[in-house]
C-alpha positions as CSV (number, residue, x, y, z in Angstrom):
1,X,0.0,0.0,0.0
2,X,2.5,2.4,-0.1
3,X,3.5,2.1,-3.0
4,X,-0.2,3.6,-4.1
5,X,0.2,6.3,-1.5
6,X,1.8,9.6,-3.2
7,X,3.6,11.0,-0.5
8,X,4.3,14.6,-2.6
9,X,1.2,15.5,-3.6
10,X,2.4,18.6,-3.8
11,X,4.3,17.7,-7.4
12,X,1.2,17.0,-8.7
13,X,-0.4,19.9,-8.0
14,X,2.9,21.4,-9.1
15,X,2.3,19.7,-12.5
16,X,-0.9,20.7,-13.1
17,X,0.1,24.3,-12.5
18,X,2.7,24.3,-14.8
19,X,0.2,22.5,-17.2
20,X,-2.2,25.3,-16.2
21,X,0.3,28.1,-16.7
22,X,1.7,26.5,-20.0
23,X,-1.8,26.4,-21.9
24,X,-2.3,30.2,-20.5
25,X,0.8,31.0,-21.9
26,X,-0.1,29.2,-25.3
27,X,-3.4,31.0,-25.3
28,X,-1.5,34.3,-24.3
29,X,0.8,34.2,-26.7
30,X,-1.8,33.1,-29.5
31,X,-4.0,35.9,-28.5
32,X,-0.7,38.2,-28.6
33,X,0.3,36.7,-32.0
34,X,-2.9,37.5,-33.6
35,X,-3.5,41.1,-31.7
36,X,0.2,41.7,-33.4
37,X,-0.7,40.3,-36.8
38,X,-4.1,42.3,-36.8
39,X,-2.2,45.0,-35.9
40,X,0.5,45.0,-38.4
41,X,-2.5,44.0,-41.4
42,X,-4.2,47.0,-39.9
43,X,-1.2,49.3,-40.3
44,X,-0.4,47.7,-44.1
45,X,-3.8,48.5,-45.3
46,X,-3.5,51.7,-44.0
47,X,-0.4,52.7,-45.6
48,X,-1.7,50.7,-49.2
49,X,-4.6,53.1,-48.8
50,X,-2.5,55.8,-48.5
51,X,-0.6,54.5,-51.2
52,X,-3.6,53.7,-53.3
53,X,-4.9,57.7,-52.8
54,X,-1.6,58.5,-54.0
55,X,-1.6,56.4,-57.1
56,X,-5.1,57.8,-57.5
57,X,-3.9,61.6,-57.5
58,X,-0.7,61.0,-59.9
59,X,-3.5,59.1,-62.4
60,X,-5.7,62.0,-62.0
61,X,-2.8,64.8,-62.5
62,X,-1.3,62.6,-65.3
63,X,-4.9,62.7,-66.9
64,X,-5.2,66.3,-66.0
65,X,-1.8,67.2,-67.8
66,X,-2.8,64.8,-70.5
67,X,-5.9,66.6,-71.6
68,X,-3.9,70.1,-71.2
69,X,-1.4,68.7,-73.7
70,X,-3.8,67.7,-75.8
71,X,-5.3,71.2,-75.8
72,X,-2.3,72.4,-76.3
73,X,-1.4,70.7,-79.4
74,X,-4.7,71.6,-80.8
75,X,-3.9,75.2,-79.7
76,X,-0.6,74.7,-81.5
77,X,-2.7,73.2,-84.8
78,X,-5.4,76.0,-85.0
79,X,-2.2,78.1,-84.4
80,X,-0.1,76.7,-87.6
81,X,-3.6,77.3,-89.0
82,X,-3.8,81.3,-88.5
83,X,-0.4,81.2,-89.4
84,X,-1.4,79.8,-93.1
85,X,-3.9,82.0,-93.5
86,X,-2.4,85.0,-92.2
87,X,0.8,84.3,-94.9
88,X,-2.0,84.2,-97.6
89,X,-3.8,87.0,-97.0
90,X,-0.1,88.9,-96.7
91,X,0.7,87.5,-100.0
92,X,-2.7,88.4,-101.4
93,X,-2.1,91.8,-100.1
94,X,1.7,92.1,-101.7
95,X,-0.4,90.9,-105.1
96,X,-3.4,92.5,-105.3
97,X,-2.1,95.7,-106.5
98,X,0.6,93.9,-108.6
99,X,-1.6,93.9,-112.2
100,X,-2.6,97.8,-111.4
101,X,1.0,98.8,-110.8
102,X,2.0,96.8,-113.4
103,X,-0.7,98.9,-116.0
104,X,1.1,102.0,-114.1
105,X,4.5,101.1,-115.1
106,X,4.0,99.5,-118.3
107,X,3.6,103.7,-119.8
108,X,6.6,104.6,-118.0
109,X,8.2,101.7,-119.7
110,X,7.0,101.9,-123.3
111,X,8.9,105.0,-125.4
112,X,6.7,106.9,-127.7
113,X,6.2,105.2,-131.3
114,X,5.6,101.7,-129.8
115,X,2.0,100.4,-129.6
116,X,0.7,97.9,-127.6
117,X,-1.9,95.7,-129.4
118,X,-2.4,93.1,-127.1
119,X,-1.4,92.7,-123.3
120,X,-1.9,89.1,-121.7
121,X,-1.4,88.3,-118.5
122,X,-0.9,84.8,-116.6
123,X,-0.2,84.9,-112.9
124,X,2.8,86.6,-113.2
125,X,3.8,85.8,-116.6
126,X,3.3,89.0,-119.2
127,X,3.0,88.7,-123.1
128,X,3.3,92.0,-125.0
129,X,2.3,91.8,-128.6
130,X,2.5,95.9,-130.7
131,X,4.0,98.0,-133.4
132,X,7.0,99.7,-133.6
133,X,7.5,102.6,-136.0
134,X,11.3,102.1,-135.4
135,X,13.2,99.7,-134.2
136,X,15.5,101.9,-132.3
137,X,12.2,102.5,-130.6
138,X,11.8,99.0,-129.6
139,X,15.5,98.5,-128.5
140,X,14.6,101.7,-125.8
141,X,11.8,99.6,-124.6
142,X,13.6,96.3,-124.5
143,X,16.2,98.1,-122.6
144,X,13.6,100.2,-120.4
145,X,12.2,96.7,-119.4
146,X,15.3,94.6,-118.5
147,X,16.4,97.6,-116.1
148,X,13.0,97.6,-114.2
149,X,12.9,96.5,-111.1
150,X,9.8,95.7,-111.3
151,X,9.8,93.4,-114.2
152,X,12.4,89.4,-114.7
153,X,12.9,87.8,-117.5
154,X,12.8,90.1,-120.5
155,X,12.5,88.3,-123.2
156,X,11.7,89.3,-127.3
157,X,10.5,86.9,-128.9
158,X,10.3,88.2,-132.4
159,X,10.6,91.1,-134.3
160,X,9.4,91.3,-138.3
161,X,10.0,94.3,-140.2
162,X,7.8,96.3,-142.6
163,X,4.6,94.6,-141.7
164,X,2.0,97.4,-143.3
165,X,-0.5,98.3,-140.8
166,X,-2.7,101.9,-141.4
167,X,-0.9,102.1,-144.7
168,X,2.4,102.5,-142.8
169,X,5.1,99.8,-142.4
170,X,6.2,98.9,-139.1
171,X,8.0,96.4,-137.1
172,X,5.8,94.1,-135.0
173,X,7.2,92.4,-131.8
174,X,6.6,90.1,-129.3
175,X,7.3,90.4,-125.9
176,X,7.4,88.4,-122.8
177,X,8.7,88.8,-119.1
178,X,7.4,88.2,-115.6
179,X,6.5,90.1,-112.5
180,X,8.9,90.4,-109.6
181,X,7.6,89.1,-106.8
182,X,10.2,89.5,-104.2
183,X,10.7,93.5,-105.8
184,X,9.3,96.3,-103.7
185,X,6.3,97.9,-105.0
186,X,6.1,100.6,-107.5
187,X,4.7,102.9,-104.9
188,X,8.3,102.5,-102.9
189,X,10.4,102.6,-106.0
190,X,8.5,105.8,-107.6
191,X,9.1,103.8,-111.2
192,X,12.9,103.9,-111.9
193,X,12.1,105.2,-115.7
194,X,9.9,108.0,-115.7
């Protein structure tokens, strides 16, 4: 019988402490483990949000300067646009004029005793077709042409003696030259032969 006796109780009830105050432990250090982890997700979720709101304002201002760039290179389109027009309507102005200043020159140009039958014009291009009553006459007008600065590319065609026109021979000619377009304007230059 005494071997069935326990004479330390006492380590029993020391064993089931340290049982008792193991599985507290276990349970307090669960408890503490998943208070930390919540914790920590907590914390990350708050930062990813913060991160997220970030990402969301940069895609926001990247859409915002997008749109401004795209106004801008429509800006810069209706801009090359003005520009176009603007140069034709300054060319159109450097040109209107040209055919009436031309008309204005053309009699400073022409000597007395030649006549002008026929004037065409094309753009810029000029054919003369007239009479002569001498062709020392028409030399003077050739040469009154090619010094213009108004007038490029003087060029005589033909010249034919004693054609009988009003029952007087003459020499007809033919004529040709062009406009200057880069040349100032008559009204600046006063016509060099006058």
């Amino acid at each position: 019988m005494l071997a069935s006796i326990n004479l330390l109780p006492w380590r029993d009830e020391r064993r089931e402490q340290h049982k008792r105050r193991f599985v507290s432990l276990v349970v307090l250090t669960l408890l503490l483990s998943f208070l930390i982890q919540y914790a920590l997700g907590w914390y990350f979720s708050g930062e990813l949000q913060q991160q997220q709101g970030r990402i969301n304002y940069f895609t926001q201002y990247i859409e915002q300067l997008d749109r401004r760039i795209n106004d801008l290179k429509l800006t810069e389109r209706d801009h090359a646009a003005l520009l176009t027009r603007l140069s034709v309507v300054e060319k159109l102005q450097k040109s209107r004029n040209r055919s009436t200043e031309f008309m204005v020159e053309i009699q400073n140009l022409i000597p007395e005793g030649v006549y002008v039958d026929k004037i065409k014009l094309n753009g810029h291009d000029v054919e003369m077709v007239g009479i002569s009553d001498s062709t020392a006459h028409l030399a003077g007008m050739l040469d009154n042409l090619e010094k213009s600065a108004f007038l490029s590319d003087v060029y005589m065609h033909s010249i034919v003696h004693d054609q009988k026109r009003f029952n007087h021979r003459f020499q007809t000619f033919k004529v040709s030259f062009r406009i200057a377009l880069n040349e100032p304007s008559l009204k600046d230059t006063g016509g060099e032969n006058g």
